[in-house]
C-alpha positions in Angstrom: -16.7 -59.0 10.4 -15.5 -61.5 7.4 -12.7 -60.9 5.4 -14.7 -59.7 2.1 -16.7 -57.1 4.3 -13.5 -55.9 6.4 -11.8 -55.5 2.6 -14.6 -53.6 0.9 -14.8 -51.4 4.2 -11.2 -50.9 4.1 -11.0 -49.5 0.6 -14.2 -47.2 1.2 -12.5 -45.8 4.1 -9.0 -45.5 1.8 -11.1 -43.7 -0.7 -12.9 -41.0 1.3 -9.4 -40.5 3.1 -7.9 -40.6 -0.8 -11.2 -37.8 -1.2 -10.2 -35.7 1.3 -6.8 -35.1 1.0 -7.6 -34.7 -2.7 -10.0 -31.9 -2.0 -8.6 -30.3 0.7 -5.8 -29.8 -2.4 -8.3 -27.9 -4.6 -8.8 -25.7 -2.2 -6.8 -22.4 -1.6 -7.2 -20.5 1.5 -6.0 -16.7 1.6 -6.0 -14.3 3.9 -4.3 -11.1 5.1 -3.3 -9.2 8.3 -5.8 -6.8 9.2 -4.6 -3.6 8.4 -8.0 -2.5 7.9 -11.7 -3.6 9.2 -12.8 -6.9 8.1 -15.2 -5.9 5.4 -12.9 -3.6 4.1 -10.3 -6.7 3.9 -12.8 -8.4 1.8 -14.1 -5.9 -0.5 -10.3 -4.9 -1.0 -9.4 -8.7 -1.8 -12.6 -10.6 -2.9 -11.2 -9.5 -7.0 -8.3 -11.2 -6.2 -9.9 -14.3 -4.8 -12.3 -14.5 -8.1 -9.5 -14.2 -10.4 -6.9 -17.0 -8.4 -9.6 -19.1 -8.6 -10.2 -18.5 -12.1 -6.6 -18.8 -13.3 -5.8 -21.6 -11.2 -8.9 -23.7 -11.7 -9.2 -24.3 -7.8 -11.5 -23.1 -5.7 -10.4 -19.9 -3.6 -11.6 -19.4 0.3 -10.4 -15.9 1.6 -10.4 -15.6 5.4 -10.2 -12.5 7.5 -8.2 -12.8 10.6 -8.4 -10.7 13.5 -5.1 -9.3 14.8 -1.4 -9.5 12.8 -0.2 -12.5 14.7 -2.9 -14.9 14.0 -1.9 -13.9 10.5 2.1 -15.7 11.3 0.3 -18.4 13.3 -2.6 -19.3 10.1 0.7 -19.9 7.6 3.2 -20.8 10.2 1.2 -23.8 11.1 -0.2 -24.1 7.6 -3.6 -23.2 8.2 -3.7 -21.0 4.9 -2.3 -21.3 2.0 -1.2 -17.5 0.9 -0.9 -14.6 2.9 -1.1 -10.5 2.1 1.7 -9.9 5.0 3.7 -6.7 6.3 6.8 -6.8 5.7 7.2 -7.1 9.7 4.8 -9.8 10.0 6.6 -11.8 6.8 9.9 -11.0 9.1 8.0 -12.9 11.7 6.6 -15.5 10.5 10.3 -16.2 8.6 11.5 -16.9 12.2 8.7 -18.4 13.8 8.7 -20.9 11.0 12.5 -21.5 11.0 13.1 -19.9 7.6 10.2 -22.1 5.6 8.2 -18.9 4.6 8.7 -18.0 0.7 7.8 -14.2 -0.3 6.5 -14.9 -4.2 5.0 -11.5 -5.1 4.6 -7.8 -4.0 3.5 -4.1 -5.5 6.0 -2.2 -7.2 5.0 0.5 -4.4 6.3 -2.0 -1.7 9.3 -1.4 -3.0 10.3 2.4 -1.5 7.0 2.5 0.8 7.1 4.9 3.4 4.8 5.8 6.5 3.3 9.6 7.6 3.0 11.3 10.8 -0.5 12.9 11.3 -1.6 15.6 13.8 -4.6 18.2 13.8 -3.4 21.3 12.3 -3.9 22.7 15.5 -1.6 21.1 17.5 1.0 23.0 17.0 3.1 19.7 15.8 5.3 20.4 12.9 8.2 18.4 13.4 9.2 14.6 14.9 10.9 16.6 18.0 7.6 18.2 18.7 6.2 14.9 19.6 8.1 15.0 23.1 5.5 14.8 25.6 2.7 14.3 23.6 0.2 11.3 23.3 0.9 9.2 20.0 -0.4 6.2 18.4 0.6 3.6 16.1 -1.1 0.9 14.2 -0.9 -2.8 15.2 2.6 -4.0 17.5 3.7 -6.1 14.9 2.9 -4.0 11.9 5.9 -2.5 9.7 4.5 1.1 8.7 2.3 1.7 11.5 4.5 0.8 14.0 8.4 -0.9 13.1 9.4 1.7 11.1 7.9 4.9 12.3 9.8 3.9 15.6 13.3 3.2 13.9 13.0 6.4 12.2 12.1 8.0 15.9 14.8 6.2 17.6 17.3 7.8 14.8 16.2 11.1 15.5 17.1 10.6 19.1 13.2 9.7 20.4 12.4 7.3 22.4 8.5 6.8 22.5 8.6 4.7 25.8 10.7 7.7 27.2 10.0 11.0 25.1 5.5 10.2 25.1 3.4 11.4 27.4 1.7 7.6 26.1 1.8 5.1 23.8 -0.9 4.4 22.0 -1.8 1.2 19.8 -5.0 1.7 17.3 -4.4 -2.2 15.7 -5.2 -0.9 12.6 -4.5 1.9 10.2 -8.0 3.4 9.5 -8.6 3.5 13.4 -5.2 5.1 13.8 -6.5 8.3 11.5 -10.1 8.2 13.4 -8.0 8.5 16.6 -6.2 11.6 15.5 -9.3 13.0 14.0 -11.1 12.7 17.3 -8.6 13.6 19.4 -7.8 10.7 21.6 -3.9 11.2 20.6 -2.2 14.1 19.6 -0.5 12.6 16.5 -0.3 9.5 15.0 2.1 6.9 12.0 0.3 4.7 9.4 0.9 3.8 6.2 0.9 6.2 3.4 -1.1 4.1 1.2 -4.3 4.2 3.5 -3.7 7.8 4.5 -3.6 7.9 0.6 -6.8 6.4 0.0 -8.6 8.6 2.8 -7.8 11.6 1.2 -9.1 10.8 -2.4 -12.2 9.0 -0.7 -12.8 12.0 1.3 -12.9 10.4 4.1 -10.6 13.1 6.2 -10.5 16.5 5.8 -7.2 17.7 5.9 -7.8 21.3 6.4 -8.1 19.9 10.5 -5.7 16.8 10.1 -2.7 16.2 7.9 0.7 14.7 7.5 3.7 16.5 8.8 6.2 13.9 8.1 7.0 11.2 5.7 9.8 8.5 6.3 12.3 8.0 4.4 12.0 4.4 2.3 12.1 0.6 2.7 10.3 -2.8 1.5 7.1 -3.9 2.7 4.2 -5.8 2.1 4.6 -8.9 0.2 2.2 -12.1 -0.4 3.9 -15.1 1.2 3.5 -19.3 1.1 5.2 -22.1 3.2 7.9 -23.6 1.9 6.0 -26.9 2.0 3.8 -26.1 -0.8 3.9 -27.9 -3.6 6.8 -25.8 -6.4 4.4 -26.6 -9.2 1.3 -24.9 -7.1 4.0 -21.9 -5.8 5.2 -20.9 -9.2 1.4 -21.4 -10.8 0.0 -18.8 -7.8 3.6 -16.4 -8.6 2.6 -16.5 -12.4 -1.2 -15.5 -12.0 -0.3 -12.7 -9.8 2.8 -11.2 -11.4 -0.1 -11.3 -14.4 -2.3 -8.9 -13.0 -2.4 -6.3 -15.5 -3.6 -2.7 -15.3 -4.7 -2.2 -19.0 -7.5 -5.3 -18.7 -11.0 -4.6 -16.8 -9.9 -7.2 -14.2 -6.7 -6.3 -13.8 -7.4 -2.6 -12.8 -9.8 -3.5 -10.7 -7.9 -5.3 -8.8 -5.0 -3.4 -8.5 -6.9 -0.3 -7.6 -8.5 -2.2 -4.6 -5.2 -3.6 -3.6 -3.4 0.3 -4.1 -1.2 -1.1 -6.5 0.1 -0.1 -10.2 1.2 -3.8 -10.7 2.7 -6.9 -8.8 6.6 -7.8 -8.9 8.5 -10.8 -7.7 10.2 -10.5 -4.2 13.1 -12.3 -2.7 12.9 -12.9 1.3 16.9 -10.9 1.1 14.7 -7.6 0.5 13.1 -7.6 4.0 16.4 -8.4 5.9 16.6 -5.2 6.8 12.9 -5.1 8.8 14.9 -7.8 10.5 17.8 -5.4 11.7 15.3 -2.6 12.1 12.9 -5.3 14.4 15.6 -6.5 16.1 17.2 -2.8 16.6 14.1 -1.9 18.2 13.7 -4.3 20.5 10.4 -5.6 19.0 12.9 -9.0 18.0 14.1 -10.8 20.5 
């Protein structure tokens, strides 16, 4: 090859990398951990994806995972971009990452969330105690309503599910943990309040055969999250659209209606430090 071809090859091949790397940065990739199906996921956050894009002039991929921990692993290693986590799995992915994951944004309601115990009416389950030999599910292992916190709120009332169940159930997501308790595959069941919510106004149970019979006291939870290696200017451009998210526009209350949420308020990573305790508490950190 002479020197005027290897040059012009050269700079082509500095160009499309120049290309790439520029593209790659107009591109935002979202997803969440999969507290409910996969269509459901997108239908809740597809909105949210049209409006990012809009108001940050980049275009917006959203991504459904398929358990909670390939949620950690996608930011953790930097696969995505912005991430709806628990605040369990944003505990997680803080330590997996060595402390380089940055909470930007979460619902006012994620801050004094709480979870619900659900049985069939006819159980004869009215109380936590009552769940002593009984078959009981929670959601995923590593998320915080379905599963951190309804067990630190067991384990203070003196029950230990490994010890106390007649067996352990895990559904891996809240709308499987309700169908579980509806058909009778557990006795009773924990989830998040703002799915059980959602159920009841979309009919979807009926809770003359299966309600809640307890409700946990409060704590923080879900958050949306970026690596610490994003670019500032990008972070606080992403923290400004979504703390703009506003209720009284069309767009607005679309979106925060789909994501069960009267608005979006900034986090600090010092709010979930007690999901650490709880995690570590529990055993579920080692």
């Amino acid at each position: 090859m002479n020197k005027r071809l290897w040059i012009k090859s050269s700079l082509a091949l500095s160009f499309v990398a120049l290309f790439s790397v520029a593209h790659a940065q107009q591109v935002l990739r979202v997803t969440t951990i999969p507290e409910e199906a996969a269509t459901e996921q997108i239908r809740k956050f597809g909105p949210l994806s049209q409006y990012l894009q809009k108001s940050l002039g980049m275009k917006v991929e959203f991504t459904p995972v398929n358990d909670y921990p390939a949620a950690v692993e996608a930011l953790v290693n930097k696969q995505v971009d912005l991430v709806w986590f628990g605040g369990f799995t944003h505990v997680q992915a803080q330590i997996r990452s060595g402390g380089k994951v940055i909470p930007i944004a979460q619902r006012e309601e994620d801050t004094k969330f709480r979870s619900v115990f659900i049985t069939q009416k006819s159980s004869g389950i009215t109380k936590l105690a009552d769940l002593k030999g009984k078959q009981v599910s929670f959601g995923s292992q590593s998320s915080t309503s379905g599963h951190l916190m309804p067990r630190t709120f067991l384990l203070e009332a003196g029950i230990d599910p490994e010890k106390d169940f007649k067996r352990v159930a895990y559904s891996g997501a809240h709308d499987a943990t309700i169908a579980s308790v509806v058909s009778g595959r557990v006795d009773a069941a924990a989830l998040d309040i703002t799915v059980w919510n959602k159920f009841v106004t979309e009919n979807k149970v009926d809770t003359s055969k299966v309600d809640v019979f307890f409700t946990t006291p409060a704590y923080f939870n879900y958050n949306w999250s970026v690596h610490a290696d994003m670019p500032a200017a990008l972070r606080e451009k992403i923290t400004k659209a979504i703390l703009a998210i506003d209720m009284n526009t069309p767009e607005g209350k679309e979106i925060l209606t789909l994501n069960r949420a009267s608005k979006y308020v900034p986090t600090k990573a010092e709010n979930y430090k007690a999901l650490e305790r709880a995690g570590r508490s529990a055993g579920l950190i080692k």
